[in-house]
C-alpha positions in Angstrom: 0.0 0.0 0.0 2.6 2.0 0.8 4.4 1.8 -2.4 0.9 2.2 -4.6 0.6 5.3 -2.4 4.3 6.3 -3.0 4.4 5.9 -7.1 1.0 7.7 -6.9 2.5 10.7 -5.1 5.6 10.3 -7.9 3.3 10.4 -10.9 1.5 13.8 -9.7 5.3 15.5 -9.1 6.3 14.8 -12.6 2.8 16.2 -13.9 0.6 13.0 -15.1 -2.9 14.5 -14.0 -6.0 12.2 -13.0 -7.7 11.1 -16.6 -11.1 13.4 -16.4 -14.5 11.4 -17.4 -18.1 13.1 -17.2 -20.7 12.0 -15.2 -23.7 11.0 -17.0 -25.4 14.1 -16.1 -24.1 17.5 -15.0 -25.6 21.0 -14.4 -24.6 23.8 -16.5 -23.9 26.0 -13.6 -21.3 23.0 -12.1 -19.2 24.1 -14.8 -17.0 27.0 -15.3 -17.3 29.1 -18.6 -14.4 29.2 -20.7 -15.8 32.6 -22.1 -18.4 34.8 -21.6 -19.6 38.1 -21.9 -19.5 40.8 -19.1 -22.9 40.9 -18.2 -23.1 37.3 -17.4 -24.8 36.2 -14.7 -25.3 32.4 -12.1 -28.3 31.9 -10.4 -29.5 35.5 -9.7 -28.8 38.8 -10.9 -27.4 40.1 -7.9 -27.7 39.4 -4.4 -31.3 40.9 -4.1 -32.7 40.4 -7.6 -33.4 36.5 -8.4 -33.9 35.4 -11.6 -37.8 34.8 -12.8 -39.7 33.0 -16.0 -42.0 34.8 -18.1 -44.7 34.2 -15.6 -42.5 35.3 -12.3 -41.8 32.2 -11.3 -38.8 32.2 -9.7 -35.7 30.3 -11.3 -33.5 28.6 -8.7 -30.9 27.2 -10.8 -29.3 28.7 -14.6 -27.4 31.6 -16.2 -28.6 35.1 -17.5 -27.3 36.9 -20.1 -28.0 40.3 -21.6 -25.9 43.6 -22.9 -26.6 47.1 -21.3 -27.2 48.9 -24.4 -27.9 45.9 -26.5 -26.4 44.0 -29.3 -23.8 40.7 -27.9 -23.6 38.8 -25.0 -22.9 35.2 -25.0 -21.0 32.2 -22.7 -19.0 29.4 -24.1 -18.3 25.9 -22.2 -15.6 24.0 -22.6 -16.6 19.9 -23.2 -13.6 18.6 -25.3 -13.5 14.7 -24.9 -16.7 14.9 -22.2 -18.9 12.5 -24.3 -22.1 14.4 -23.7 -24.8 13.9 -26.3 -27.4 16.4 -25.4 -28.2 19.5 -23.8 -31.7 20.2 -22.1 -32.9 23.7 -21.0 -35.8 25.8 -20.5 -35.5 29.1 -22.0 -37.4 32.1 -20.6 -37.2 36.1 -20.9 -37.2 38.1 -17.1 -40.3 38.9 -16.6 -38.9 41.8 -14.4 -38.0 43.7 -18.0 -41.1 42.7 -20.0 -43.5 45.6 -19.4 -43.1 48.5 -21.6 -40.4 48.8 -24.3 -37.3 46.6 -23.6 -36.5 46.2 -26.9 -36.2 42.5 -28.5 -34.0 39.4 -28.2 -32.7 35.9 -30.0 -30.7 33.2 -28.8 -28.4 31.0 -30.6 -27.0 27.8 -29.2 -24.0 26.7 -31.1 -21.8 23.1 -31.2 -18.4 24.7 -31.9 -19.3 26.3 -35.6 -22.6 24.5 -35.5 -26.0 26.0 -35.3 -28.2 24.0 -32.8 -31.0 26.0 -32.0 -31.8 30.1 -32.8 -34.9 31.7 -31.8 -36.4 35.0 -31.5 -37.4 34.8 -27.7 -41.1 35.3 -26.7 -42.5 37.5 -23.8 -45.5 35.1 -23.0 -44.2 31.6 -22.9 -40.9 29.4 -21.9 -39.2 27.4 -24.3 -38.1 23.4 -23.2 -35.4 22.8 -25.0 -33.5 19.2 -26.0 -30.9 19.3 -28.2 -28.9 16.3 -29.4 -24.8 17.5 -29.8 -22.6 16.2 -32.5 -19.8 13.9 -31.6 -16.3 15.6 -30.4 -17.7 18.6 -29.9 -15.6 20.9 -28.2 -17.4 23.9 -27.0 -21.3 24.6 -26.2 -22.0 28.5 -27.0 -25.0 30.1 -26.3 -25.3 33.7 -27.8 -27.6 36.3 -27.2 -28.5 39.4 -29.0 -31.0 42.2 -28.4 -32.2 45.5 -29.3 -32.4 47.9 -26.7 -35.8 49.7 -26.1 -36.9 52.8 -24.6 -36.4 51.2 -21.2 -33.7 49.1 -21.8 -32.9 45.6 -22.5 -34.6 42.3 -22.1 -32.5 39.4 -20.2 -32.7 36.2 -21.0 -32.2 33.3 -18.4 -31.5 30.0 -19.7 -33.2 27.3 -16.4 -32.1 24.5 -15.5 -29.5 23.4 -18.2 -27.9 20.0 -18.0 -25.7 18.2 -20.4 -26.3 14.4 -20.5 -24.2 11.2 -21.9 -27.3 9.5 -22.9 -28.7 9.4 -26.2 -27.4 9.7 -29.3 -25.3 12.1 -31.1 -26.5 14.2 -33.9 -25.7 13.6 -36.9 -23.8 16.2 -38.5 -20.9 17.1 -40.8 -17.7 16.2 -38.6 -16.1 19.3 -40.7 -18.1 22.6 -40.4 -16.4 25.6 -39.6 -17.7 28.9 -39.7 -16.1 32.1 -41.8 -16.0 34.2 -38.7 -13.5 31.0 -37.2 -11.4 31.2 -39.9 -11.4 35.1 -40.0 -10.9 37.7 -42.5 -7.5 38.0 -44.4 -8.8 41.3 -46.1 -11.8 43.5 -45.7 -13.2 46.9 -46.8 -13.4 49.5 -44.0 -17.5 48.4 -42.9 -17.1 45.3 -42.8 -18.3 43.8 -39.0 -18.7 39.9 -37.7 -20.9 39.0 -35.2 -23.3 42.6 -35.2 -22.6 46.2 -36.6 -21.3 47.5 -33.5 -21.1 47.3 -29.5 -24.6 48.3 -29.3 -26.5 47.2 -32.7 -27.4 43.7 -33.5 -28.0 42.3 -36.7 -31.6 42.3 -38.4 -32.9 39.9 -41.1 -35.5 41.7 -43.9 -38.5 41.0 -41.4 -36.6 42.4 -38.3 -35.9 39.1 -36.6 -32.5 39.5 -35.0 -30.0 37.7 -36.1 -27.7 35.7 -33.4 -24.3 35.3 -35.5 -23.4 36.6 -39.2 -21.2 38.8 -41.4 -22.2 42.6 -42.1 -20.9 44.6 -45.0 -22.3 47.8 -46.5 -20.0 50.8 -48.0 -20.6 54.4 -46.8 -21.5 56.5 -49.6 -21.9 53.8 -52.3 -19.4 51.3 -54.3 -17.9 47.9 -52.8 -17.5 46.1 -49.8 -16.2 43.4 -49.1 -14.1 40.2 -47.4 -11.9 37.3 -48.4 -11.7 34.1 -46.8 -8.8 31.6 -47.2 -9.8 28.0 -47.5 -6.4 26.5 -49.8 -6.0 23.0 -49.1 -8.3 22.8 -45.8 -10.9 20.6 -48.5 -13.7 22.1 -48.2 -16.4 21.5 -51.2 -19.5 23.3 -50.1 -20.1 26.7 -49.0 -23.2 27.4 -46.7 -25.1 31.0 -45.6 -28.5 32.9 -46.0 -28.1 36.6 -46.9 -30.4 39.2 -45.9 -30.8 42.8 -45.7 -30.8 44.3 -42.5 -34.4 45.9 -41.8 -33.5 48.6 -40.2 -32.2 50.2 -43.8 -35.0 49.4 -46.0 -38.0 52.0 -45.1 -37.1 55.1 -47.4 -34.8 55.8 -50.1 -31.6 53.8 -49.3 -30.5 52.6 -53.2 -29.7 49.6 -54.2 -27.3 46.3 -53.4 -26.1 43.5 -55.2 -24.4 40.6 -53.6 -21.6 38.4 -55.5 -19.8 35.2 -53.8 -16.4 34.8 -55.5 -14.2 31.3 -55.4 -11.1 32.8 -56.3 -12.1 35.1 -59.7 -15.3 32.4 -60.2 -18.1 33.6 -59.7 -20.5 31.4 -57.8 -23.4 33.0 -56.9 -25.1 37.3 -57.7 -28.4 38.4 -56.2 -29.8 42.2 -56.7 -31.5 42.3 -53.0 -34.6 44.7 -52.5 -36.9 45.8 -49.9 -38.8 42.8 -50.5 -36.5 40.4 -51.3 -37.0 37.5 -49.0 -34.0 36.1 -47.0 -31.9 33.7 -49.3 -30.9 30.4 -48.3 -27.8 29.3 -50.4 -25.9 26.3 -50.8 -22.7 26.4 -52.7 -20.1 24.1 -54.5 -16.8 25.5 -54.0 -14.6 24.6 -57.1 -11.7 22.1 -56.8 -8.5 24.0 -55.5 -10.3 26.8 -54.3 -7.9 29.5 -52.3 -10.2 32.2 -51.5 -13.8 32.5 -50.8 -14.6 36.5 -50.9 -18.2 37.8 -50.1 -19.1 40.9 -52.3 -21.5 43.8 -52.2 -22.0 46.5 -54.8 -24.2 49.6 -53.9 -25.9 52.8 -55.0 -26.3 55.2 -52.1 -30.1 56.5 -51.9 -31.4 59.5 -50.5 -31.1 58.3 -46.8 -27.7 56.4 -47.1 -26.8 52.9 -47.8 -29.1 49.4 -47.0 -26.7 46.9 -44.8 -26.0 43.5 -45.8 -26.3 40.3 -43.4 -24.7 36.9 -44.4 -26.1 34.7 -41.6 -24.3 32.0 -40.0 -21.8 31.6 -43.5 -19.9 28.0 -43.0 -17.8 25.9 -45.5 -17.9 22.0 -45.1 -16.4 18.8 -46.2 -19.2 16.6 -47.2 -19.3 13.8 -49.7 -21.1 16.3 -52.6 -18.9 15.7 -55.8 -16.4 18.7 -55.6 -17.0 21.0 -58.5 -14.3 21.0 -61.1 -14.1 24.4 -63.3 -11.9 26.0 -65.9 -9.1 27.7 -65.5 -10.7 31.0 -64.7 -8.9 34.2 -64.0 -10.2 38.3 -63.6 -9.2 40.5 -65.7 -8.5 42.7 -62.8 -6.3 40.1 -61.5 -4.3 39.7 -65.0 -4.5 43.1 -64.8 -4.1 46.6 -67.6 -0.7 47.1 -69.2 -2.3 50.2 -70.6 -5.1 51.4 -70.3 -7.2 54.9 -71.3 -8.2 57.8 -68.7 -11.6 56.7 -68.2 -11.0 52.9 -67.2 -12.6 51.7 -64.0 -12.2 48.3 -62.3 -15.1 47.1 -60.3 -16.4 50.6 -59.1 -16.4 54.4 -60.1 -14.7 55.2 -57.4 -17.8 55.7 -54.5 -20.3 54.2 -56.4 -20.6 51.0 -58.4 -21.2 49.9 -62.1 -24.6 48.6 -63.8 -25.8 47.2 -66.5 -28.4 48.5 -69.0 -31.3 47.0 -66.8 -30.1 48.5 -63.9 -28.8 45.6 -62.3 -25.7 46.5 -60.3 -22.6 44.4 -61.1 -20.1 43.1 -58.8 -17.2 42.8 -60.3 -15.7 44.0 -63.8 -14.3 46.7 -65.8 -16.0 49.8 -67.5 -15.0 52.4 -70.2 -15.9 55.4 -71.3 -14.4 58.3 -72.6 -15.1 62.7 -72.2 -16.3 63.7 -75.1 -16.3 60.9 -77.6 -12.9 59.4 -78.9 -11.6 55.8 -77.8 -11.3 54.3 -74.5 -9.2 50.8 -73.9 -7.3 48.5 -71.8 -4.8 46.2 -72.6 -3.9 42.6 -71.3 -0.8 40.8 -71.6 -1.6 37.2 -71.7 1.3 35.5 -73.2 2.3 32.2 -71.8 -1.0 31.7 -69.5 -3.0 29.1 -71.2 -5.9 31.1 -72.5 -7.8 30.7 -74.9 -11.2 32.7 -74.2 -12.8 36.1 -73.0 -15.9 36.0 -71.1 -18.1 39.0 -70.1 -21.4 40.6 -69.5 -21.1 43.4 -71.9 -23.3 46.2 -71.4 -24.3 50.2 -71.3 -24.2 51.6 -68.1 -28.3 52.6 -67.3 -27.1 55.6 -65.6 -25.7 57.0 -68.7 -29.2 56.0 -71.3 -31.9 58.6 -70.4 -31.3 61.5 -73.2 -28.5 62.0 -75.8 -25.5 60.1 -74.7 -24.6 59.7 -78.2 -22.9 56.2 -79.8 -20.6 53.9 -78.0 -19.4 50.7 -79.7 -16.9 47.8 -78.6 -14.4 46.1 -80.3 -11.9 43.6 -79.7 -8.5 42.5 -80.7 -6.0 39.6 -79.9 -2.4 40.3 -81.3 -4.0 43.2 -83.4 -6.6 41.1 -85.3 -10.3 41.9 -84.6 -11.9 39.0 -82.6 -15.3 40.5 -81.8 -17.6 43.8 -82.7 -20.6 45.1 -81.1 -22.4 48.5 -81.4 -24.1 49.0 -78.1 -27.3 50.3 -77.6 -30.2 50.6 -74.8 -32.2 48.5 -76.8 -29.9 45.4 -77.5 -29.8 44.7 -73.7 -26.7 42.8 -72.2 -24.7 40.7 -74.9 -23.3 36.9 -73.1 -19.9 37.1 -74.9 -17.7 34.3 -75.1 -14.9 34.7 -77.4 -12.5 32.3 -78.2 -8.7 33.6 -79.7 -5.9 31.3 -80.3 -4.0 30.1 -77.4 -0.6 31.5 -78.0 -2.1 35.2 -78.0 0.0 37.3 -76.3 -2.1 40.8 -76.4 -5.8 41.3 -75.7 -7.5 44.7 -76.3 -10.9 46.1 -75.2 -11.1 48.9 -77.3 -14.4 51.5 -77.1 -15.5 54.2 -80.1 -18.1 56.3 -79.3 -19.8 59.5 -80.5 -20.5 62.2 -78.0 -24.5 63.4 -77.5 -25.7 66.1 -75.8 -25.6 65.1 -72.7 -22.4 63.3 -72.6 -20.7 59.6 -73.5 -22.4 56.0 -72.4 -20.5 54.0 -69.7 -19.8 50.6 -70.9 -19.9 48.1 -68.4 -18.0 44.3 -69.1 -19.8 42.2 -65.9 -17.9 39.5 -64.4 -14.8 40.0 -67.0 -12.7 37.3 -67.3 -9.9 34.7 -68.9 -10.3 31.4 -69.0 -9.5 28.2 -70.7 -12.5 26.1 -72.2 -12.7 22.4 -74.1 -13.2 23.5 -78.0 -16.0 21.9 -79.9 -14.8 19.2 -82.5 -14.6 20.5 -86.3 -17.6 19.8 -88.4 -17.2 17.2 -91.0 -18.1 19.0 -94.7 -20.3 15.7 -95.3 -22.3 16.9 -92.6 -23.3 20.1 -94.6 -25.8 20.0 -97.1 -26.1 23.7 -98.9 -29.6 24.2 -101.3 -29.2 27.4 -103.5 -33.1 28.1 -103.8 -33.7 30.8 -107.1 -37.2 31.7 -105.3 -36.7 31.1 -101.8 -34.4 31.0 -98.6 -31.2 29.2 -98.7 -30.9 26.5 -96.8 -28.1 24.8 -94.5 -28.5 21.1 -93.2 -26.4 20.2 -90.9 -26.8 16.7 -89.8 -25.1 14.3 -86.6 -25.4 17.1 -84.0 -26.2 16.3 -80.2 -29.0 17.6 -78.1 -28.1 21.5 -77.0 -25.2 22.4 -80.0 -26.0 25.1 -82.4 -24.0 26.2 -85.3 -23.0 29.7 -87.1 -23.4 30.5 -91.0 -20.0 32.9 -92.2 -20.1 33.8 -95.8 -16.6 33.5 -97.4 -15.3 37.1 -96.3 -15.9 35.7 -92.3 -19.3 37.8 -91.8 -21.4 36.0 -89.4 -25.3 34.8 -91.7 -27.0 33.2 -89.5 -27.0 31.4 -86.0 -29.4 28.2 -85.6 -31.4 27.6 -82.4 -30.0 25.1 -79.9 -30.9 21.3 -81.6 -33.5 19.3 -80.2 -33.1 16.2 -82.0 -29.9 15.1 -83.9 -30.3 17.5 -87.2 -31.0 21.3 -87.9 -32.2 23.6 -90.6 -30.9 27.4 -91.0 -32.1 29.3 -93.4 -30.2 32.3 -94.9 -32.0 34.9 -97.6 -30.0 34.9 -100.2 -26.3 33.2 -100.5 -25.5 34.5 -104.1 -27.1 33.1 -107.3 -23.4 31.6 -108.3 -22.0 29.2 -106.9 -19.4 29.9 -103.7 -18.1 28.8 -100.4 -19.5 29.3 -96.8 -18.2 28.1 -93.6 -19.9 26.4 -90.7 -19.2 26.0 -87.2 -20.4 24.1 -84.1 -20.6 24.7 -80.5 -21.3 22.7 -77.9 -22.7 23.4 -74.1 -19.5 24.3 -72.0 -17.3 24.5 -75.2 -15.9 26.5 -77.7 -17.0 27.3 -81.2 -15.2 24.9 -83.4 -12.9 26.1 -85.7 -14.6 26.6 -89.5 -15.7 24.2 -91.8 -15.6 25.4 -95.8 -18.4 24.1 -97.5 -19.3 24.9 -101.0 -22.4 25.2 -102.7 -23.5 25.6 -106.7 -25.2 28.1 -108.3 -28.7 28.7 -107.4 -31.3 25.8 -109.4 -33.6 27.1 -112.0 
């Protein structure tokens, strides 16, 4: 005995503590938080104020939390390797701050970055909770947030809490880990995590408060924003709902667009109004995936700015198929060797691009010029892998009502014109995709416009981009059949197609004909008015969803048939 005593005494010098195992039940207030908030409270409020239910009942046994002035509070529990597989609670507001105008408040209950429970807490009931915890988790937060009234501030009392081993855990993603955990590499100035500020909680559209999120708005107008990095932590799927915040919708506040970037990709763009309900989203984040960056775009209103809300944003592993994409890259990233005066990326300064419908954009490049003349930028691509440009191109609406004279775009690679395009406030936004050979070294945006008497058009190139893309096999020339009709249309037959290509008619100078509707079947018919009554050459091309337009097919035809 002496000696078990002796080696026992040995193993606390040198530091081996007594293994800790969790009883099968334990009170929340037997533990000691690992965090919390300053206005946290055990068992009473202070030595003459007890806590209470809804009712008045008096509470014996919990923890209060509450924020004088409103917005956070919150305590977090340490149970790393505890086993506990549920958590049951009653939750209750003081009924001691109920009557008159204490403002509102919403709990969250959170698994480490895992939502659990959230709820907008009632004045005239108590809420039994049981709450099944995912396996290894490490730390039990509960979260409060409130807006203060004309009296002050609610306070929430969470009864009788107790973590048990019995039961079984919830299922859940063993890898979910919340933005705010793995924190902001780079942000614009108003960016916030959590709630706006010290005293102001988060709002959803509908004024429900919202327990843990991401804020961004941008004084004044233009872009917000903030970048995540996720490189080679494997996650494939990107979680949030986005809101705007309630308390800047009621009046003249503009307008706000919302883009979610995986590195230059766009994966997701919402305008968001007044009435736009809150958005639940569920992302694939492409294969080898650095940088996850939430964007908003906005137009400052009469009364100032509306204030975004991504609620709860997490990223996961799961077993979704992970998203493989081209190579895709910004032209803002490549970035201008040269460009004109009036070149803009991604904002005019304070306020932010849109396109002819007055959606705003969220990321790009716009030109323009003072007076009429050219405006440009030029990309050096060489050696990069290219071998497309992809972009939204547009007039700016703010720059349509009256005279803004003419405005055209053009584009070169290595000096030879690739694409053409007069742009007016009729022809909407052109989808250009524009393949150029893969060893081209210079690309040039080039704009021509005409002054009018009220100035120049902005043109607006959404979502710019290089990126490399699969090129639609050749046409075969015995898949082309060209009838020379005398007395009627022309016709082109092009046969062994798949469901969803279309092809393009040139004549033999490269002039674009025709362009067939997508095929339904396995064969398609275009018709072109008149071909020539002699005999001559066209060329046909193919394109196929995802892909490339093939390179050109001659075909020739005879004279026209008598």
């Amino acid at each position: 005995m002496f000696i078990l005593l002796t080696f026992s005494i040995f193993l606390g010098l040198i530091g081996f503590s007594k293994p800790v195992f969790a009883n099968s039940e334990i009170l929340l207030t037997d533990l000691e938080p690992s965090s919390k908030s300053y206005y946290f409270e055990e068992n009473k409020w202070s030595s003459t104020s007890n806590f209470a239910d809804v009712f008045g009942n008096i509470v014996g046994d919990g923890i209060g939390l509450y924020n004088n002035g409103g917005a956070a509070s919150h305590a977090t529990y340490n149970i790393d390797g505890m086993g506990y597989k549920s958590f049951q609670a009653t939750l209750t507001l003081d009924s001691k701050w109920l009557t008159g105008d204490f403002g509102k408040m919403a709990i969250g209950i959170y698994a480490d970055d895992i939502l659990l429970y959230e709820k907008q807490m009632p004045k005239d009931k108590v809420l039994p909770i049981n709450l099944k915890l995912p396996e290894n988790t490490k730390e039990l937060q509960f979260v409060g947030k409130q807006i203060q009234g004309a009296k002050g501030e609610q306070r929430l009392v969470i009864a009788n809490g107790k973590l048990s081993t019995s039961g079984n855990f919830l299922k859940a993603s063993k890898s979910t880990t919340s933005l705010m955990t793995i924190g902001s590499q780079e942000d614009s100035y108003y960016f916030s995590s959590g709630n706006w500020s010290s005293t102001q909680a988060y709002q959803d559209i509908k004024g429900n408060i919202i327990p843990y999120g991401i804020g961004l708005y941008s004084q004044g107008g233009g872009r917000g924003y903030a970048s995540f990095n996720i490189d080679q932590l494997g996650f494939n799927i990107l979680e949030t709902k986005i809101t705007l915040d309630s308390k800047w919708t009621v009046g003249d506040f503009g307008k706000t667009a919302v883009g979610i970037y995986a590195d230059d990709i766009l994966i997701y763009e919402k305008q968001l109004t007044a009435k736009t309900a809150v958005q639940t989203v569920k992302l694939s984040i492409p294969k080898g995936t650095k940088n996850i960056k939430l964007v908003t775009q906005q137009i400052q209103g009469a009364r100032g700015e509306q204030g975004v809300v991504f609620i709860d944003p997490v990223v996961k592993k799961t077993k979704d198929p992970i998203k493989k994409v081209n190579k895709t890259v910004s032209v803002n990233t490549v970035g201008a060797i040269d460009s004109s005066y009036y070149f803009y990326k991604n904002t005019y300064s304070s306020n932010s691009f849109q396109d002819v419908k007055g959606n705003i954009v969220t990321s790009g490049i716009a030109l323009s010029t003072s007076g009429g003349g050219e405006g440009y930028a030029v990309y050096d691509i060489q050696n990069m892998g290219f071998n497309a440009f992809k972009a939204k191109v547009s007039l700016d609406a703010k720059y349509i009502q009256g005279n803004f004279g003419k405005s055209s775009i053009y584009i070169y690679g290595d000096n030879k014109l690739i694409y053409s395009k007069a742009l007016t406030k009729s022809n909407g936004v052109a989808n250009v995709t524009i393949r150029f050979p893969s060893k081209t070294k210079i690309l040039k945006i080039l704009v021509k416009q005409q002054s009018g008497a009220n100035g120049t058009h902005n043109v607006t190139l959404a979502n710019a981009v290089f990126t490399k893309m699969n090129v639609t096999t050749k046409l075969k020339a015995s898949q082309v059949k060209v009838l020379n009709h005398a007395k009627q249309p022309d016709e082109i037959k092009v046969t062994a197609l798949k469901k969803g290509d279309y092809v393009k008619v040139y004549n033999s100078t490269g002039v674009l004909l025709a362009t067939s509707k997508k095929v339904t079947k396995n064969s398609i018919t275009v018709n072109v008015k008149q071909l020539g009554k002699k005999k001559g050459n066209i060329y046909v091309t193919k394109i196929s969803t995802g892909s490339l337009e093939s390179d050109k097919q001659k075909v020739s035809y005879k004279a026209e048939s008598k």
